[in-house]
Steps between C-alpha positions, in 0.01 A plus 500: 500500500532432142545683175500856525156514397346284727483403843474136645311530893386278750160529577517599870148655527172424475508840210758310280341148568191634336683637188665152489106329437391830330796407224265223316206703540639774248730208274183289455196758524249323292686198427282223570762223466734598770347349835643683820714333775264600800612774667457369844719266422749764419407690796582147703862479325538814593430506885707182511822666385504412139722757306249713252670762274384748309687655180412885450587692171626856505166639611465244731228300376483187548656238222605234580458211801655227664579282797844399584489178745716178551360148621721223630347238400500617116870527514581187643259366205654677195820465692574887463453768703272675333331860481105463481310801342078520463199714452761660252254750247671791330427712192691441177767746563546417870601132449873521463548798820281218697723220398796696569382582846402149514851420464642732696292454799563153452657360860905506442546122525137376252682379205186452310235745439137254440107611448262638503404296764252556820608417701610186372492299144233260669259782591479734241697751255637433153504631156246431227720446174214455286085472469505918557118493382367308749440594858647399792375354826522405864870408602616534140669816323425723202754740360519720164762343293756736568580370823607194312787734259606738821597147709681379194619820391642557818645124500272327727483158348183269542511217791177232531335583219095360482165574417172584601217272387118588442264201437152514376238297769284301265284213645732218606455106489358356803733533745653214705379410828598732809617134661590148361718247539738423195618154416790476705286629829619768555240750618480860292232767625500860411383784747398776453562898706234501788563875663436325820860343522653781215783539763552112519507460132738732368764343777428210294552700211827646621657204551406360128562832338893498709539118398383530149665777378867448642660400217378838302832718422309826690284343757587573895276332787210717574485502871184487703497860601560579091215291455251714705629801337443392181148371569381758701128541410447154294249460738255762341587381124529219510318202311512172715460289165776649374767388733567145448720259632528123436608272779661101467425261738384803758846718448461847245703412207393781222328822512348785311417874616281724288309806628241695257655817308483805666716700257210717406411599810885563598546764199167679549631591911867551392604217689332665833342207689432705795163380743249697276656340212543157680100496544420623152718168361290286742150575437614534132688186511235255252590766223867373518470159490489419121856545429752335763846529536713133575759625786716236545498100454692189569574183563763320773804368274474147614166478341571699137444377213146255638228750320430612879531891390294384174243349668440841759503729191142247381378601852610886432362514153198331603470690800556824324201421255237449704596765694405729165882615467602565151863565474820388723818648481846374682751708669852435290635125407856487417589394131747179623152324733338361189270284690304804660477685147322160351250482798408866354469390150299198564220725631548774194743722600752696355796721643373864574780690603933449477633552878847513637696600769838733405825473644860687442824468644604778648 
């Protein structure tokens, strides 16, 4: 329960699980910018015992939504223990009954309430803080701006802040080579995605991704079985000349992941990617590939700092012109990894939207 006026439930049925997607349907009816998590995905949470609550008014419509969850490996990294919250939507008057139940629902011994996250910073959640006009997109958020005053309002303050980047795709310089030897022989070749050995490759890309991004304040291992969750159906969208990853002397030392924008396609089904759906995105699938979204990139920390992330993003860019793309955006870059942010301006591109991640003590 919560204030008098409303009431905070789990969603124990398949009835209140479908008022917990139908929530964004009325919020964002005809609101183009705000791309849908996809509610199988939700519907997967779900089944696997992730908490989904509802937050009812005095009618008993839904207002307001959230998950409550906790993840081990985030608390040993913040060095908290720590209450995670995500898919959290609410009206303008629902916000501080949902943070309340939030709070009170929070497990006794969390001593620090942090989201939205879903399930985890690494994945996907935030707050945008800025850049309202323009539209989201795949694995990125878009929020009115009074989410931003109801966090703050409520004392939530801002943790990782970053941005989202969009860069124009212009035609590039001749690329380098796919494989060379440099003057100190040591042998650099970049590969691209062959669906044949997707499976093989993203291990590889694991492994990078888990090494490379260590040392950032919110990042937690993504395990293998995370991994094929989160890339569940790449197969079907995905552009082979868009993953790239460069190797040194035969070991992978750098990599980049894009996959073509979808966004579109997500708002006009509501997020509903069920088989019908599934096939229409296939055999529609060229119409979506002149905007691309990057997912994720990196490069091993023993080997920063040699232009081997500069020289894939030549191979991307060049890649991503002849392939008749137009427009690339990037899922968030915090504000303190300065080196990431130039790789976005060399090629054009400015920030899009402000993201962060809110935390409170409780």
């Amino acid at each position: 329960m919560t204030r008098a006026t409303h009431r905070f439930e789990r969603v124990t049925s398949r009835r209140t699980l479908r008022e917990f997607l139908a929530l964004t349907d009325r919020l964002y009816a005809g609101e183009p910018r705000y791309v849908p998590t996809p509610r199988q995905q939700i519907r997967r949470w779900w089944r696997e015992g992730v908490s989904l609550y509802v937050l009812r008014d005095a009618t008993g419509t839904v207002v307001g939504r959230t998950t409550l969850h906790t993840d081990a490996a985030f608390d040993t990294k913040l060095g908290r223990r720590c209450q995670l919250f995500g898919l959290t939507e609410f009206t303008e008057p629902a916000a501080r009954p949902l943070f309340d139940a939030i709070t009170a629902h929070a497990e006794p011994d969390r001593d620090l309430l942090f989201g939205p996250v879903a399930l985890l910073p690494n994945q996907a959640g935030g707050v945008i803080t800025s850049g309202y006009a323009e539209r989201g997109f795949v694995d990125s958020a878009w929020n009115p701006p009074h989410y931003v005053t109801a966090y703050e309002a409520y004392g939530f303050h801002r943790r990782f802040e970053a941005d989202t980047w969009i860069c124009p795709v212009t035609a590039p310089g001749q690329p380098k080579p796919s494989a060379y030897i440099k003057s100190d022989g040591v042998g650099l070749e970049v590969h691209r995605g062959d669906l044949r050995r997707l499976d093989d490759q993203l291990e590889l890309l694991r492994e990078m991704l888990n090494a490379s991004f260590a040392q950032l304040g919110y990042y937690t291992p993504i395990s293998e079985r995370q991994l094929r969750r989160q890339t569940d159906g790449l197969g079907y969208l995905l552009d082979e000349s868009l993953l790239l990853y460069l190797t040194r002397d035969g070991v992978p030392v750098a990599f980049v992941l894009c996959v073509p924008d979808i966004s579109e396609f997500l708002v006009a089904v509501r997020g509903n990617l069920h088989v019908v759906n599934q096939l229409r995105l296939v055999t529609s699938a060229r119409r979506y590939r002149r905007e691309a979204v990057l997912i994720i990139k990196g490069v091993l920390p023993q080997y920063q700092g040699r232009g081997y992330q500069r020289l894939l993003s030549a191979h991307l860019h060049h890649n991503l012109h002849i392939a008749g793309y137009t427009t690339l955006r990037s899922t968030y870059v915090e504000r303190d990894n300065p080196a990431s942010a130039a790789q976005y301006r060399r090629l054009g591109g400015r920030p899009l939207h402000g993201y962060t991640f809110y935390a409170k003590e409780r």
